[in-house]
Gaussian input, Z-matrix of N, CA and C with variables (Angstrom, degrees):
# hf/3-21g

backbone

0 1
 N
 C     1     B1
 C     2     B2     1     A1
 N     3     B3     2     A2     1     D1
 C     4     B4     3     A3     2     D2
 C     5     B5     4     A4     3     D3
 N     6     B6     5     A5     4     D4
 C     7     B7     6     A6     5     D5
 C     8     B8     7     A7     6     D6
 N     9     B9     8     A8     7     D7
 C    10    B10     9     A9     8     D8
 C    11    B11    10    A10     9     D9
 N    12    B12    11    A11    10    D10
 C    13    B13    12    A12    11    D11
 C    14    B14    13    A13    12    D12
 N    15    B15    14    A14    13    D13
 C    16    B16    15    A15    14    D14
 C    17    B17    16    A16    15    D15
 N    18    B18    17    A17    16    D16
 C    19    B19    18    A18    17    D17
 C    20    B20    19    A19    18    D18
 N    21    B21    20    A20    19    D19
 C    22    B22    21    A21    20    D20
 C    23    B23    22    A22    21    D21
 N    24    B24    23    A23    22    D22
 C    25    B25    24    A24    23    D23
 C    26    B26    25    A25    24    D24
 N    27    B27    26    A26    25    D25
 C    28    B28    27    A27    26    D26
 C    29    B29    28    A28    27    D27
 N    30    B30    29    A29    28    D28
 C    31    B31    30    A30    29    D29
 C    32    B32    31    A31    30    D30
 N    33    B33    32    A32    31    D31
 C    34    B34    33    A33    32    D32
 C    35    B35    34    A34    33    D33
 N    36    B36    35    A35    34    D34
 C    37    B37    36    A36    35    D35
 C    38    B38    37    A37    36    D36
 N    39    B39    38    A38    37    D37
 C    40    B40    39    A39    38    D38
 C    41    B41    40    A40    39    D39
 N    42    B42    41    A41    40    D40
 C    43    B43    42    A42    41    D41
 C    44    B44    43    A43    42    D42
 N    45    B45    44    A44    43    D43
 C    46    B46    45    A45    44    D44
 C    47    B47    46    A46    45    D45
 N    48    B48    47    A47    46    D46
 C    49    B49    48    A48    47    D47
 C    50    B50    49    A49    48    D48
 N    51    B51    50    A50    49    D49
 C    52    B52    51    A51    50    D50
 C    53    B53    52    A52    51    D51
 N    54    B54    53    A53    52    D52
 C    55    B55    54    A54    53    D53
 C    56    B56    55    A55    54    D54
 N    57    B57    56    A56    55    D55
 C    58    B58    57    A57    56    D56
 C    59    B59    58    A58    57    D57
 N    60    B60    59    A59    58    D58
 C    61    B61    60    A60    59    D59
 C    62    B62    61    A61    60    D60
 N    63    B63    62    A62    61    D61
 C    64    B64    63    A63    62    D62
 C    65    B65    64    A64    63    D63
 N    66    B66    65    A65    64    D64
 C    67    B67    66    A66    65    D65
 C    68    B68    67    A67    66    D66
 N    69    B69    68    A68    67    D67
 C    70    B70    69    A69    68    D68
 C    71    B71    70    A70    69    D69
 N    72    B72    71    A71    70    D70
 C    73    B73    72    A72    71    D71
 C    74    B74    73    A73    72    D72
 N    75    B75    74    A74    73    D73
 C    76    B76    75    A75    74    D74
 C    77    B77    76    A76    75    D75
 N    78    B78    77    A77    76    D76
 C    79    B79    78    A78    77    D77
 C    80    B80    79    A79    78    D78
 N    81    B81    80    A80    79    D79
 C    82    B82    81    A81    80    D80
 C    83    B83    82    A82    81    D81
 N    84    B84    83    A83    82    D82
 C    85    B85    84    A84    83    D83
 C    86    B86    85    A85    84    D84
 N    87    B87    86    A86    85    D85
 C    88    B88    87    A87    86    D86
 C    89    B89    88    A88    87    D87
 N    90    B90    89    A89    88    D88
 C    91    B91    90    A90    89    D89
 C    92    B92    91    A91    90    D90
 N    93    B93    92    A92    91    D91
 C    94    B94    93    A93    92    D92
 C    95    B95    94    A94    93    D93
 N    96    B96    95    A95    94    D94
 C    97    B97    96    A96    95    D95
 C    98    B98    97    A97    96    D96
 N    99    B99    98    A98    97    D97
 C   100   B100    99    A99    98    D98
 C   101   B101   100   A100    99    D99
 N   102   B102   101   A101   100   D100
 C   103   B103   102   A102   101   D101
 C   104   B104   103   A103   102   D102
 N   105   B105   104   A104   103   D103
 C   106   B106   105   A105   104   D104
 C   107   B107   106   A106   105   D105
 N   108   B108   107   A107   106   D106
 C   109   B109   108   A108   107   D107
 C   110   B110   109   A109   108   D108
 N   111   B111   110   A110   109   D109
 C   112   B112   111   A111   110   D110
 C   113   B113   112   A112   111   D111
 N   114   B114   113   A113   112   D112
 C   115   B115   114   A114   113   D113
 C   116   B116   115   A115   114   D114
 N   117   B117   116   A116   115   D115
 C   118   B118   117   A117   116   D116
 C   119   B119   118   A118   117   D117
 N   120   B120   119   A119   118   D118
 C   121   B121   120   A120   119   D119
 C   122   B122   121   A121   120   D120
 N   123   B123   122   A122   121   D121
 C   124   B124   123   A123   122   D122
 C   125   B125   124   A124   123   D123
 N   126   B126   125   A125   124   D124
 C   127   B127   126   A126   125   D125
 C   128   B128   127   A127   126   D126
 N   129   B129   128   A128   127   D127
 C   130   B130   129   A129   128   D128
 C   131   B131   130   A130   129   D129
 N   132   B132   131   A131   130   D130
 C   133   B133   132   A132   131   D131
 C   134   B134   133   A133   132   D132
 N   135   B135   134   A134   133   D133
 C   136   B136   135   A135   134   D134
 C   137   B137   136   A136   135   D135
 N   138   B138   137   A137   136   D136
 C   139   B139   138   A138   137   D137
 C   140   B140   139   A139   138   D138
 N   141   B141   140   A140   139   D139
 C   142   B142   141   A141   140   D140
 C   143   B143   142   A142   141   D141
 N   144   B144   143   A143   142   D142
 C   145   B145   144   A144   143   D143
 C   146   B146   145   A145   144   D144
 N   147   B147   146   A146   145   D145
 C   148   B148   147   A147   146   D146
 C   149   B149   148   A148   147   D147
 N   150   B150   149   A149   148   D148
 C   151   B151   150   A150   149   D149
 C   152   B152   151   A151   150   D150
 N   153   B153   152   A152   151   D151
 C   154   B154   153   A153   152   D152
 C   155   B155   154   A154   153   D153
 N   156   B156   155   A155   154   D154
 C   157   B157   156   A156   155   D155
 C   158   B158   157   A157   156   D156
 N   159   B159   158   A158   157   D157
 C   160   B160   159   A159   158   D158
 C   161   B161   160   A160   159   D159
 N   162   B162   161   A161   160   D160
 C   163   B163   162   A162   161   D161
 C   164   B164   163   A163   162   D162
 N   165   B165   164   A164   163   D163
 C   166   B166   165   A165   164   D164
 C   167   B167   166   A166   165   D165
 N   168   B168   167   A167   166   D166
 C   169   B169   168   A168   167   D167
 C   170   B170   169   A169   168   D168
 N   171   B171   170   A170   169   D169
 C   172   B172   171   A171   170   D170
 C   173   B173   172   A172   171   D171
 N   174   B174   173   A173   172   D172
 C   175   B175   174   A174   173   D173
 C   176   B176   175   A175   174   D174
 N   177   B177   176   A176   175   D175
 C   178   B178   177   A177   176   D176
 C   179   B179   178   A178   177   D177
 N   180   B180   179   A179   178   D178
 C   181   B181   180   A180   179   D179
 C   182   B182   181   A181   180   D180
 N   183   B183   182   A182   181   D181
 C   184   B184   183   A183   182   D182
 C   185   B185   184   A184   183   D183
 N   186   B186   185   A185   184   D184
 C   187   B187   186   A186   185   D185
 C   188   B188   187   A187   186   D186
 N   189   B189   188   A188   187   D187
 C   190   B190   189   A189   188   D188
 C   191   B191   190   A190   189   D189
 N   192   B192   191   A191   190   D190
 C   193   B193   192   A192   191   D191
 C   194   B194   193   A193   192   D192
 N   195   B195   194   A194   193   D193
 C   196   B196   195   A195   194   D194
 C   197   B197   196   A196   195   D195
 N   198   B198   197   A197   196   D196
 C   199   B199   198   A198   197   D197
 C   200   B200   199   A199   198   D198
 N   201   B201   200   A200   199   D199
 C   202   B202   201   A201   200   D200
 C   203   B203   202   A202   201   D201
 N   204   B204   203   A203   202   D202
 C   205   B205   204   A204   203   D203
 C   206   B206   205   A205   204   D204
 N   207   B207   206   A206   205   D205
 C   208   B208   207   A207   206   D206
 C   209   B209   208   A208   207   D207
 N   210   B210   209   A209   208   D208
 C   211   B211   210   A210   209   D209
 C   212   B212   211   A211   210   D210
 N   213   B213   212   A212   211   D211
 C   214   B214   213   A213   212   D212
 C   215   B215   214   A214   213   D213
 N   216   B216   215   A215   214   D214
 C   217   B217   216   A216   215   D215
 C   218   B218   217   A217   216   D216
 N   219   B219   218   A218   217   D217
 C   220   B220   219   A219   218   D218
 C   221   B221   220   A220   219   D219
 N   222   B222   221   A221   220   D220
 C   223   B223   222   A222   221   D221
 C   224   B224   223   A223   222   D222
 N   225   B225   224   A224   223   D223
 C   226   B226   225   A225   224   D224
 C   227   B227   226   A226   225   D225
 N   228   B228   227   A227   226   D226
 C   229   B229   228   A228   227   D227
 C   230   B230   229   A229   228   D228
 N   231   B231   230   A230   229   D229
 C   232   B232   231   A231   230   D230
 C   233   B233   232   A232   231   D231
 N   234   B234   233   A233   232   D232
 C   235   B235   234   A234   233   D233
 C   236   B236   235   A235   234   D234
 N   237   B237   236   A236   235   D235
 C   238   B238   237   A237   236   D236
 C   239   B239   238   A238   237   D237
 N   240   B240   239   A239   238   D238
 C   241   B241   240   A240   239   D239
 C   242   B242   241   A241   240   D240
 N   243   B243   242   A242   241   D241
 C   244   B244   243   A243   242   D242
 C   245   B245   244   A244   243   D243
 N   246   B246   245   A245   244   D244
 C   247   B247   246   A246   245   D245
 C   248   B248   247   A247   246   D246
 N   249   B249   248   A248   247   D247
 C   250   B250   249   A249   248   D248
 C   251   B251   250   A250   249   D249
 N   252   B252   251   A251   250   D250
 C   253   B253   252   A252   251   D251
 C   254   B254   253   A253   252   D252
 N   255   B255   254   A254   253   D253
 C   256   B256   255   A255   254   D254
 C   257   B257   256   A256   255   D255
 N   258   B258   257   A257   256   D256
 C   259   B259   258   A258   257   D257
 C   260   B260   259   A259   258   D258
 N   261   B261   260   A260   259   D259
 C   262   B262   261   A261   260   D260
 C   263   B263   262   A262   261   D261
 N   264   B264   263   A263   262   D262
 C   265   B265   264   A264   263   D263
 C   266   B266   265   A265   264   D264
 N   267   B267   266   A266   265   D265
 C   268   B268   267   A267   266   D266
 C   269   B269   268   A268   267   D267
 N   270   B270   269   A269   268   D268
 C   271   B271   270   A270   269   D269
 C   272   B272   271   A271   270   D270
 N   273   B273   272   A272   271   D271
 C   274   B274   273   A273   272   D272
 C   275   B275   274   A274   273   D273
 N   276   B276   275   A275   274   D274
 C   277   B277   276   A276   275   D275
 C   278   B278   277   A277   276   D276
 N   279   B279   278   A278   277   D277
 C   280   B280   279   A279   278   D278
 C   281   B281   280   A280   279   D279
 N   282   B282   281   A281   280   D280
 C   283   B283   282   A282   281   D281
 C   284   B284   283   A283   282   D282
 N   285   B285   284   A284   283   D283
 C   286   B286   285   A285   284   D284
 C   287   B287   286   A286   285   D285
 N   288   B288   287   A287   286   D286
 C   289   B289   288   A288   287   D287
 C   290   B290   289   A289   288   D288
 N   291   B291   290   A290   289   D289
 C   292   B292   291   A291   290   D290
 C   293   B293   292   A292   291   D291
 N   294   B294   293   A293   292   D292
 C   295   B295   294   A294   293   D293
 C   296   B296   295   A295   294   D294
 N   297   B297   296   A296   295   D295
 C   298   B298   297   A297   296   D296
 C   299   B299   298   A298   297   D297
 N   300   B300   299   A299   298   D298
 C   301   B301   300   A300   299   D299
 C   302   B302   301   A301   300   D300
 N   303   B303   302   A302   301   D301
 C   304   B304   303   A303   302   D302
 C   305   B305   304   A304   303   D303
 N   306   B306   305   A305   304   D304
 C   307   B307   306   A306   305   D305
 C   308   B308   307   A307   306   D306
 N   309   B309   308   A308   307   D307
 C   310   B310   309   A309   308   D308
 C   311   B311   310   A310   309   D309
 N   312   B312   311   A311   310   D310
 C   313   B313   312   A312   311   D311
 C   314   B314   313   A313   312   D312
 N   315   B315   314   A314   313   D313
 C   316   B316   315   A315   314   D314
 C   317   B317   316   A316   315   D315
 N   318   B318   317   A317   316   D316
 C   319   B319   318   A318   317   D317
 C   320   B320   319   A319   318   D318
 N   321   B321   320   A320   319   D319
 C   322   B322   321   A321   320   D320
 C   323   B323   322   A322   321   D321
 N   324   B324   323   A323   322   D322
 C   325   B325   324   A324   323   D323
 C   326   B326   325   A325   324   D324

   B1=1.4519
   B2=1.5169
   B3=1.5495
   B4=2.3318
   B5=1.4197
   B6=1.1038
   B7=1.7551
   B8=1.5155
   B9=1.5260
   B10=1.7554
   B11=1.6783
   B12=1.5418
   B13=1.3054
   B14=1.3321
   B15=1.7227
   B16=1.2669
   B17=1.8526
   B18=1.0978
   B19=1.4676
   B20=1.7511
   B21=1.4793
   B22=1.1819
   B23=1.2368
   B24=1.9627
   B25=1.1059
   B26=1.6090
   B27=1.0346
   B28=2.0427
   B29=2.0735
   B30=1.3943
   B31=1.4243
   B32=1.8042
   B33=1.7203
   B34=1.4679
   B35=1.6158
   B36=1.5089
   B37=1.8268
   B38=1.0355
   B39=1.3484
   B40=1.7931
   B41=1.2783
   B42=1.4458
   B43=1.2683
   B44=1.3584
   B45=1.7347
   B46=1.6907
   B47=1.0213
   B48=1.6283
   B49=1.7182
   B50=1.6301
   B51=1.3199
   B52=1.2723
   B53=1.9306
   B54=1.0884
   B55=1.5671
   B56=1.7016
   B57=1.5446
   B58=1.6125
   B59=1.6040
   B60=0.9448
   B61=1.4068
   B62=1.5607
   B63=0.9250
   B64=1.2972
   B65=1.5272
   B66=2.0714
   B67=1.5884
   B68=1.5957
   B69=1.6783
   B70=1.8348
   B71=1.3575
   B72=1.2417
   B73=1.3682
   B74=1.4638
   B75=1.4912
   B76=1.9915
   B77=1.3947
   B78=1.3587
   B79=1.6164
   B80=1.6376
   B81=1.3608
   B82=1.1189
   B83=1.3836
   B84=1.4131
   B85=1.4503
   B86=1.4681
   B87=1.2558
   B88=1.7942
   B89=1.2888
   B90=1.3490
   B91=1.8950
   B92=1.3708
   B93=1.2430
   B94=1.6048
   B95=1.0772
   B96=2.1175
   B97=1.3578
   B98=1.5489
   B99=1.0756
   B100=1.4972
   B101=2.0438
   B102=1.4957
   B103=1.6819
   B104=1.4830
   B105=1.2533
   B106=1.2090
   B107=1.7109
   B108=1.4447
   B109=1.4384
   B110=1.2557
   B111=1.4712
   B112=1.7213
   B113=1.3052
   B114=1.7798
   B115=1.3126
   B116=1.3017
   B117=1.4051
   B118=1.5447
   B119=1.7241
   B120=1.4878
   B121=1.6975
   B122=1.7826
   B123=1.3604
   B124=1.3167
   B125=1.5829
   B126=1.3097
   B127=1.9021
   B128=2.1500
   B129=1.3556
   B130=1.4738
   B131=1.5249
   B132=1.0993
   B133=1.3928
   B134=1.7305
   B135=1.2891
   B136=1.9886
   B137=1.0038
   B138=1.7573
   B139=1.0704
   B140=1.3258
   B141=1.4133
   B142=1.5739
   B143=1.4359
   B144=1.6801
   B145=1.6391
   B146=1.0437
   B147=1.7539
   B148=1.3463
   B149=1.5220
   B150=1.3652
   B151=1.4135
   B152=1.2671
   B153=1.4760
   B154=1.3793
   B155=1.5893
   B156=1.1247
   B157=1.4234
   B158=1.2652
   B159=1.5117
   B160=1.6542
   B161=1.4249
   B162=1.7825
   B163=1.6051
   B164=1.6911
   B165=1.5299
   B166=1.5138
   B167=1.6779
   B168=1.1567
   B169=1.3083
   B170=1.2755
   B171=1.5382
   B172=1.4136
   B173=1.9272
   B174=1.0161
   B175=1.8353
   B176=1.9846
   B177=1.0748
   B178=1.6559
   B179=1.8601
   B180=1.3363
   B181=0.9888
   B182=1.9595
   B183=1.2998
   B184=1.2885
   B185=2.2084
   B186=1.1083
   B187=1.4963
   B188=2.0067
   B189=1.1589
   B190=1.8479
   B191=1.7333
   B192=1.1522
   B193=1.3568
   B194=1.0298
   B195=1.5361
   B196=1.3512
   B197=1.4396
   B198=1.2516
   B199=1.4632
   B200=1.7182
   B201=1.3116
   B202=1.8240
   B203=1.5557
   B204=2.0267
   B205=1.2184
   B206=1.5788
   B207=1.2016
   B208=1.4594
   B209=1.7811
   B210=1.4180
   B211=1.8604
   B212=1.9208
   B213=1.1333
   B214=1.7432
   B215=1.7762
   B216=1.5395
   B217=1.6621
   B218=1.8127
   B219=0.9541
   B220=1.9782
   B221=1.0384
   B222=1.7700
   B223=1.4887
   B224=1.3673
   B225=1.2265
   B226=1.6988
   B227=1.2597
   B228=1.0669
   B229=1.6966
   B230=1.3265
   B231=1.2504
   B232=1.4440
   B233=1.7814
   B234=1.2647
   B235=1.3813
   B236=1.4683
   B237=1.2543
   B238=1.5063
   B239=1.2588
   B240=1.5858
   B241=1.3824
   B242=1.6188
   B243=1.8150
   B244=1.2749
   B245=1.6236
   B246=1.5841
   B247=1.4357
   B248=1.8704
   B249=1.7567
   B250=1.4926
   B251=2.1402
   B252=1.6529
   B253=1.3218
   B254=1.4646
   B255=1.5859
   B256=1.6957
   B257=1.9897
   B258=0.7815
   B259=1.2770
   B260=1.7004
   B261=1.3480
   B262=1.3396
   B263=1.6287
   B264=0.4628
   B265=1.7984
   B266=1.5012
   B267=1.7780
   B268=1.2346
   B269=1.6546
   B270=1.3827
   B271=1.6935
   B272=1.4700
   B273=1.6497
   B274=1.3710
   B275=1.3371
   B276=1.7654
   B277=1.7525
   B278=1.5516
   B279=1.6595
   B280=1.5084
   B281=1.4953
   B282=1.1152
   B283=1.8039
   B284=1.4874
   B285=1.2764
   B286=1.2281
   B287=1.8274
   B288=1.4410
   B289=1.5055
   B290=1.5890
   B291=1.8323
   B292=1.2609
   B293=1.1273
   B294=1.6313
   B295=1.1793
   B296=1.6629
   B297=1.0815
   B298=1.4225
   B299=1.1405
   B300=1.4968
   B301=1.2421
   B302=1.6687
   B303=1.4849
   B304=1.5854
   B305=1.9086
   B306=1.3554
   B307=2.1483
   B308=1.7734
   B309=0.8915
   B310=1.7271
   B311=1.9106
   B312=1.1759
   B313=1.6370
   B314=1.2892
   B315=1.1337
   B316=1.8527
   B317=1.1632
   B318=1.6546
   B319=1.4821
   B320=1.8125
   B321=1.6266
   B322=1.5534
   B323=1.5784
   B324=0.8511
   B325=1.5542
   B326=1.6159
   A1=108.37
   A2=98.38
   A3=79.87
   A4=97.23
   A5=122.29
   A6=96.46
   A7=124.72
   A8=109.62
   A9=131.15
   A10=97.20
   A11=134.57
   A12=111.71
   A13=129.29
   A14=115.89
   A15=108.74
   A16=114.55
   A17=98.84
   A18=116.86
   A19=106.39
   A20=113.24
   A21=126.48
   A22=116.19
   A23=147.82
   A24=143.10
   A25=126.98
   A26=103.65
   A27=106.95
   A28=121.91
   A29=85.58
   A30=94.69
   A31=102.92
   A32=112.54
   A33=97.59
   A34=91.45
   A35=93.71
   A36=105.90
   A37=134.02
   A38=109.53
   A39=109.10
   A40=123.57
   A41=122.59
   A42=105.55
   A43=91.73
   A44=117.09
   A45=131.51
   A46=92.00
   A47=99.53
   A48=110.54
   A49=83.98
   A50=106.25
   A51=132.77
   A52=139.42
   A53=118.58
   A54=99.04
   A55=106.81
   A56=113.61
   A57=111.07
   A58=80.97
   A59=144.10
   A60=140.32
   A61=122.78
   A62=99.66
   A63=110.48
   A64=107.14
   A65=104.68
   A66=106.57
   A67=105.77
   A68=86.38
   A69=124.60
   A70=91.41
   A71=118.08
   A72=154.80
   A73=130.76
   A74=118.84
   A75=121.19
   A76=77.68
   A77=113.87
   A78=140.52
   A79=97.45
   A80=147.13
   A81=123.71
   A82=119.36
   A83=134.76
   A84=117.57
   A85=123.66
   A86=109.42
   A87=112.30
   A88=101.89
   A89=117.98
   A90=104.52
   A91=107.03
   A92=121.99
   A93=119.09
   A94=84.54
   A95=79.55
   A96=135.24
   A97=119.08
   A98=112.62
   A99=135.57
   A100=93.56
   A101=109.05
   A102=105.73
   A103=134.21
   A104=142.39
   A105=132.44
   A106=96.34
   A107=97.66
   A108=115.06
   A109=147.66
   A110=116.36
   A111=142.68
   A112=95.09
   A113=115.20
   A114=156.95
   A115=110.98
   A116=123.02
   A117=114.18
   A118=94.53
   A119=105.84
   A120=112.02
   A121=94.24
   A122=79.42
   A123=105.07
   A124=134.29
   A125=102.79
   A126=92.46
   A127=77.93
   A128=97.74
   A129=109.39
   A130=107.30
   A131=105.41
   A132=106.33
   A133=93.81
   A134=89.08
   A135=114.05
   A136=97.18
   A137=154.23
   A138=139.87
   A139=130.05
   A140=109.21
   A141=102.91
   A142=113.83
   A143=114.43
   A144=103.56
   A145=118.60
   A146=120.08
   A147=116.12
   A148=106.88
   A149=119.03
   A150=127.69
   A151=123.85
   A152=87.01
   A153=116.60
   A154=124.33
   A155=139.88
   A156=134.58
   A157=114.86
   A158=87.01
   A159=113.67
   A160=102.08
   A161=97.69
   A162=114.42
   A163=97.22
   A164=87.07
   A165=106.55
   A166=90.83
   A167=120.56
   A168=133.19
   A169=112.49
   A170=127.27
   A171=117.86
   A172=100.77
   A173=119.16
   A174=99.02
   A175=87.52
   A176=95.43
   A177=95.98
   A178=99.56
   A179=148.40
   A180=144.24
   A181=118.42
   A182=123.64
   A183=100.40
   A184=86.58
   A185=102.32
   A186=129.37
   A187=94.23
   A188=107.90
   A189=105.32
   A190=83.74
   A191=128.26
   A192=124.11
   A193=103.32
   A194=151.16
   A195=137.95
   A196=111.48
   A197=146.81
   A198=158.85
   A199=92.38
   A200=89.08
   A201=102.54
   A202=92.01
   A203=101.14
   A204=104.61
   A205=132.03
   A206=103.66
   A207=128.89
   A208=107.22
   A209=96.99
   A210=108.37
   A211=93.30
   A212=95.49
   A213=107.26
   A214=123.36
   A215=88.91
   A216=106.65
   A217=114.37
   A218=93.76
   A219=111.67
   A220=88.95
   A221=108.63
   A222=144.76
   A223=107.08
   A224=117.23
   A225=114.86
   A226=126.39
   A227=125.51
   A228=123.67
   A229=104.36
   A230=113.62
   A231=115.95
   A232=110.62
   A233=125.19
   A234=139.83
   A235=97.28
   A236=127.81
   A237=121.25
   A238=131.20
   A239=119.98
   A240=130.18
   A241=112.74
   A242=101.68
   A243=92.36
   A244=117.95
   A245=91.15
   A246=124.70
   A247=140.52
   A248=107.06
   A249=81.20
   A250=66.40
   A251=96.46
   A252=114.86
   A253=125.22
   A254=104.62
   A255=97.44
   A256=124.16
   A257=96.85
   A258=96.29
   A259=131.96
   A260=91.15
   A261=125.27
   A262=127.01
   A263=72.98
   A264=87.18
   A265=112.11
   A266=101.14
   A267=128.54
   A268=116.67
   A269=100.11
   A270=97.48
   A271=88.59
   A272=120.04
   A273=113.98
   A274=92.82
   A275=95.74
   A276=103.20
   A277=90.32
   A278=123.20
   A279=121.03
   A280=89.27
   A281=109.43
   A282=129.88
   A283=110.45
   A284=138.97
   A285=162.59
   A286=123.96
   A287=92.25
   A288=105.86
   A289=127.72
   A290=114.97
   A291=80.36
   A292=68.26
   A293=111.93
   A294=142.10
   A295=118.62
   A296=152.25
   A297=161.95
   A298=123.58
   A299=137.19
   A300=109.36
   A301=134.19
   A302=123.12
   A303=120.24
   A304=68.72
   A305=69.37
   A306=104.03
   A307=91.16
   A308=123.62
   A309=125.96
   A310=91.99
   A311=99.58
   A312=111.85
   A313=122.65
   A314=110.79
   A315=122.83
   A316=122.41
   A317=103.26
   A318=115.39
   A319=78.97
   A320=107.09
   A321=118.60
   A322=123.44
   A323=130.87
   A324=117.26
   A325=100.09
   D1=135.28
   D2=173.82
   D3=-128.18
   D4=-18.95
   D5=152.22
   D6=-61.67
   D7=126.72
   D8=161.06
   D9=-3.71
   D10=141.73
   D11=136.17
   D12=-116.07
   D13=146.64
   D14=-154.55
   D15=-102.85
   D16=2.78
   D17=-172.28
   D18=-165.48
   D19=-163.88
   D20=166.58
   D21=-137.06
   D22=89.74
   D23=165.03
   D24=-33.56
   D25=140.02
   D26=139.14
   D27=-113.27
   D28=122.36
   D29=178.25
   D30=-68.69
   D31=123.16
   D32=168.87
   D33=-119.25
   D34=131.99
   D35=144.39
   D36=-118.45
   D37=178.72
   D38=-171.87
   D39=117.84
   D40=155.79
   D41=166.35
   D42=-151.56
   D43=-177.26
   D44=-176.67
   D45=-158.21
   D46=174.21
   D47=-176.25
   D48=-113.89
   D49=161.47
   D50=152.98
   D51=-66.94
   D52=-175.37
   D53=-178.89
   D54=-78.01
   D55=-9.10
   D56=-164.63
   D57=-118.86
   D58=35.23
   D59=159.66
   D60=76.62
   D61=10.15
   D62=-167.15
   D63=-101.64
   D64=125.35
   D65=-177.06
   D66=-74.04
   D67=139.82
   D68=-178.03
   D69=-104.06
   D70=162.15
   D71=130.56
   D72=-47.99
   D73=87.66
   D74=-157.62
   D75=-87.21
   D76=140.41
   D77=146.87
   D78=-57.67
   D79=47.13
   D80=163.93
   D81=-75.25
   D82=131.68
   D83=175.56
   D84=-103.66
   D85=112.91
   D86=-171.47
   D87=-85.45
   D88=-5.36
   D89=173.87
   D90=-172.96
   D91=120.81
   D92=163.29
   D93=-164.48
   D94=164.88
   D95=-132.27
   D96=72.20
   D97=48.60
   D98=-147.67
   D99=-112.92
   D100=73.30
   D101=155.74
   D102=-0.83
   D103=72.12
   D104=-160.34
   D105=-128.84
   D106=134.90
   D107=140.60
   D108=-108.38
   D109=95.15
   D110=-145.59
   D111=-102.93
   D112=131.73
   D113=-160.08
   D114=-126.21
   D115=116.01
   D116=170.95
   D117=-125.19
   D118=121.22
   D119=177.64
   D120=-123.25
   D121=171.75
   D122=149.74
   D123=-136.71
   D124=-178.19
   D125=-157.03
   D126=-153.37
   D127=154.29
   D128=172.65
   D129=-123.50
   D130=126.39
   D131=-170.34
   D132=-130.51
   D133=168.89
   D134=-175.13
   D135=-87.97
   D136=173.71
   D137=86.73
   D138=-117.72
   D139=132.27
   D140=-150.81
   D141=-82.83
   D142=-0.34
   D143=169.29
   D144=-98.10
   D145=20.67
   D146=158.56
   D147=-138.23
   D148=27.47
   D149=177.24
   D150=5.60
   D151=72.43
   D152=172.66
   D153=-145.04
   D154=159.73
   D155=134.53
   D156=-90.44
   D157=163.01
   D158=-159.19
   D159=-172.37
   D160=140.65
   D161=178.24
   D162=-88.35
   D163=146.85
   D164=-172.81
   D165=-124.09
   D166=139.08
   D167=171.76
   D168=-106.98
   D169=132.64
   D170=-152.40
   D171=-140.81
   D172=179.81
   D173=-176.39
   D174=-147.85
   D175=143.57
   D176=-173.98
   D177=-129.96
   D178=101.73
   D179=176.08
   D180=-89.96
   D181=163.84
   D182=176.81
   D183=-153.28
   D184=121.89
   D185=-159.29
   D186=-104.78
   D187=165.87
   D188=-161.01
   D189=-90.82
   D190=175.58
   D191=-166.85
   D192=-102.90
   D193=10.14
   D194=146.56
   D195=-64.22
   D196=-39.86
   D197=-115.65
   D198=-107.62
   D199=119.32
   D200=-164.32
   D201=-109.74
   D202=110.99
   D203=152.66
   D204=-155.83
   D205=132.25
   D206=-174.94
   D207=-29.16
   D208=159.12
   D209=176.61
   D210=-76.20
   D211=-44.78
   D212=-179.79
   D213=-46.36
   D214=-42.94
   D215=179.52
   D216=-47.57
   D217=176.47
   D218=-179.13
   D219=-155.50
   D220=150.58
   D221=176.74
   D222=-108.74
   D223=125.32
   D224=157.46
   D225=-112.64
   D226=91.56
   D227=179.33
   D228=-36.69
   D229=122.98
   D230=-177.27
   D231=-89.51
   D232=-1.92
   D233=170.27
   D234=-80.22
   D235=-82.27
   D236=-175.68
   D237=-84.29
   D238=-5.99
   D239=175.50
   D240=87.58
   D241=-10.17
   D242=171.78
   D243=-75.24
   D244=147.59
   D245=159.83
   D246=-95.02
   D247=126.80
   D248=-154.08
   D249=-139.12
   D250=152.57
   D251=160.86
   D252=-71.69
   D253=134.56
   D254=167.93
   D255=-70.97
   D256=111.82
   D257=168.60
   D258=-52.56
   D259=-70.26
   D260=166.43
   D261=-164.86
   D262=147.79
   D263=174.09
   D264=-124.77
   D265=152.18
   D266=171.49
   D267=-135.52
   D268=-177.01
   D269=171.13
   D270=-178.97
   D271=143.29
   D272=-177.83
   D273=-105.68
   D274=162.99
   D275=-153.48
   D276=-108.67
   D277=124.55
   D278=174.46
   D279=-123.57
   D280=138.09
   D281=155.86
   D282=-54.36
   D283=-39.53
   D284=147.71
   D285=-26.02
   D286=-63.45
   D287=-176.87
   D288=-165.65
   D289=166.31
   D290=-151.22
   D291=-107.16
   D292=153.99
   D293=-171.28
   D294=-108.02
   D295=157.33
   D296=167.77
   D297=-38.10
   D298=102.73
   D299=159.64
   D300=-71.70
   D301=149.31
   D302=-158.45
   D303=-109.74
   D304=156.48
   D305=-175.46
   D306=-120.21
   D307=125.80
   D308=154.10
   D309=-89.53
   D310=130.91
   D311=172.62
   D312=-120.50
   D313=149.03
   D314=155.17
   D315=-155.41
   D316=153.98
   D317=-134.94
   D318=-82.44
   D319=144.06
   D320=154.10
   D321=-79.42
   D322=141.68
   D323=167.59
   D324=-73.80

């Protein structure tokens, strides 16, 4: 890993339905104790159907580059218990070495 790490994750996947059928979110955990270095920024953005600015708070994670995870997956900081959605992910591709994958995040309630 060569990003800092600032905690240690668990990757959860999965999902279930509920008693009214409706898909939940399964706590399954496909990996923890999972090295992470977790980013909370912000960014100011426009938006023009409420013509205004406004701070957007955004979460940027970066996971060791073996660590396989889905657009579907969730992160749980295992220090605070928070939980945040994958957005997307990347990882740049070197012939050389394996490099980090970056997590785009947001926080779950």
């Amino acid at each position: 890993m060569w990003a800092i790490p600032t905690t240690t994750v668990s990757v959860l996947r999965g999902s279930s339905t509920d008693a009214f059928g409706d898909v939940v979110d399964a706590d399954t955990v496909a990996a923890s104790g999972v090295p992470c270095s977790l980013l909370e920024q912000r960014r100011t953005v426009f938006t023009p159907a409420e013509g205004r600015v406004q701070q957007v708070l955004y979460f940027t994670a970066r996971v060791p580059g073996d660590t396989v995870v889905l657009l579907s997956d969730r992160i749980r900081d295992e220090n605070t218990g928070q939980v945040y959605r994958v957005d997307s992910s990347s990882q740049v591709q070197s012939p050389v070495q394996l490099n980090d994958v970056r997590l785009d995040l947001r926080k779950a309630s």
